[in-house]
C-alpha positions in Angstrom: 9.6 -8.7 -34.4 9.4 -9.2 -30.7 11.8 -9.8 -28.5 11.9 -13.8 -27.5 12.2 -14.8 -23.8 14.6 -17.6 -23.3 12.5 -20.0 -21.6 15.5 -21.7 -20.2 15.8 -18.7 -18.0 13.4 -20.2 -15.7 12.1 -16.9 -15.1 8.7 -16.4 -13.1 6.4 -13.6 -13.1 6.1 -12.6 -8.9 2.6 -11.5 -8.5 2.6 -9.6 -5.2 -0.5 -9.4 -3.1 -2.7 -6.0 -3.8 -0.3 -5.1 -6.9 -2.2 -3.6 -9.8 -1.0 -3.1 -13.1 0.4 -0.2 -14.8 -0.1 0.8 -18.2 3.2 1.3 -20.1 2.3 4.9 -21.5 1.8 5.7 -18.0 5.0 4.2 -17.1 6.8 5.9 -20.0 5.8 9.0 -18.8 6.1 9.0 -14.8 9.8 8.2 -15.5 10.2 10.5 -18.8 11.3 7.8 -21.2 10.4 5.8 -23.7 11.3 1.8 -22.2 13.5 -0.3 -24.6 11.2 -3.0 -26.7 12.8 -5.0 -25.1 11.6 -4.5 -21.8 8.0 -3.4 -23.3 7.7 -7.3 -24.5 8.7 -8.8 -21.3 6.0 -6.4 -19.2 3.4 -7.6 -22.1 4.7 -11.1 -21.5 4.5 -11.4 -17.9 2.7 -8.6 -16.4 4.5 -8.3 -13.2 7.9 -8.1 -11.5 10.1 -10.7 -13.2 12.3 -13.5 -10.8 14.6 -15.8 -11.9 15.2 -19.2 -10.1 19.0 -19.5 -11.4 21.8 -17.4 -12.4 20.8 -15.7 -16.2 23.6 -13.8 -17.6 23.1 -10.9 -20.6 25.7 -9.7 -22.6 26.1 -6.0 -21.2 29.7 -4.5 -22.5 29.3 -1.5 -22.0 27.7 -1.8 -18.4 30.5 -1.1 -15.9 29.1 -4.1 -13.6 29.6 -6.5 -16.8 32.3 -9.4 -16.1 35.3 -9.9 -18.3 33.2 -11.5 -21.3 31.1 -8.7 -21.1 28.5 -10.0 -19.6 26.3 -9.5 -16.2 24.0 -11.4 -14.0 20.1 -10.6 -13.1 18.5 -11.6 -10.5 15.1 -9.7 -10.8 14.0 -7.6 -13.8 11.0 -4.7 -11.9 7.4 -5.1 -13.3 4.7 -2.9 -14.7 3.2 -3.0 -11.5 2.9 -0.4 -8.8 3.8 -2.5 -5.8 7.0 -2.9 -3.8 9.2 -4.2 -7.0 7.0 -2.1 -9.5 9.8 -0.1 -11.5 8.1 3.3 -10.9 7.9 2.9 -7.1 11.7 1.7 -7.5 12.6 4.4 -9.1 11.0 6.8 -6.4 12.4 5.3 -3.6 16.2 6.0 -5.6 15.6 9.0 -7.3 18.1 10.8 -5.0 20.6 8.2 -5.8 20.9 8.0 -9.5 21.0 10.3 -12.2 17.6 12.2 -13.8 18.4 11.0 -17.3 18.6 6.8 -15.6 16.3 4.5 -14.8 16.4 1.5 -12.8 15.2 -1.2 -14.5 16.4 -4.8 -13.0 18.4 -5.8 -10.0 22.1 -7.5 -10.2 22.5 -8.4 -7.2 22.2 -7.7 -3.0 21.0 -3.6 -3.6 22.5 -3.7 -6.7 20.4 -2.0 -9.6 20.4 -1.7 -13.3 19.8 1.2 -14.9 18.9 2.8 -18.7 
């Protein structure tokens, strides 16, 4: 079963001018992980850098950004692309900031990041 996008999400893919797309093995590998299926289905699904037009909350309790329900806000989930919000190049330009064994995935906020 795949994982099912909530379309009242109203989440956008943001196509950036010159991006090309990645192939996930090739992803997988640059960072040295094997993505959630999760986040596999929503880089099928939308093929780019993922935006969302209102607040979307997920449940996260065990992320130590979560609210008091246990929950978080995202504001931009990084696509399969290797422009500006492509999540390899994200990852490169923070790989002296976070852990080896993370990976930025999605952005909470102002230069706030999510990792796995």
């Amino acid at each position: 079963m795949t994982f099912q996008f909530d379309p009242s999400f109203d989440a956008e893919s943001l196509h950036m001018p010159g991006d090309s797309l990645i192939e996930l093995d090739q992803i997988e590998s640059s960072l040295r992980i094997l993505l959630p299926s999760e986040l596999r289905d929503l880089f099928i699904e939308f093929g780019s850098a993922i935006v969302f037009n209102k607040d979307v909350e997920f449940p996260a309790e065990k992320c130590a950004y979560s609210d008091d329900s246990g929950r978080i806000g995202v504001s931009v989930i990084y696509g399969p692309v290797d422009g500006s919000l492509g999540i390899i190049r994200i990852n490169e330009q923070l790989s002296m900031q976070i852990p080896k064994t993370s990976v930025v995935f999605a952005e909470i906020g102002l230069a706030s990041a999510l990792v796995v």
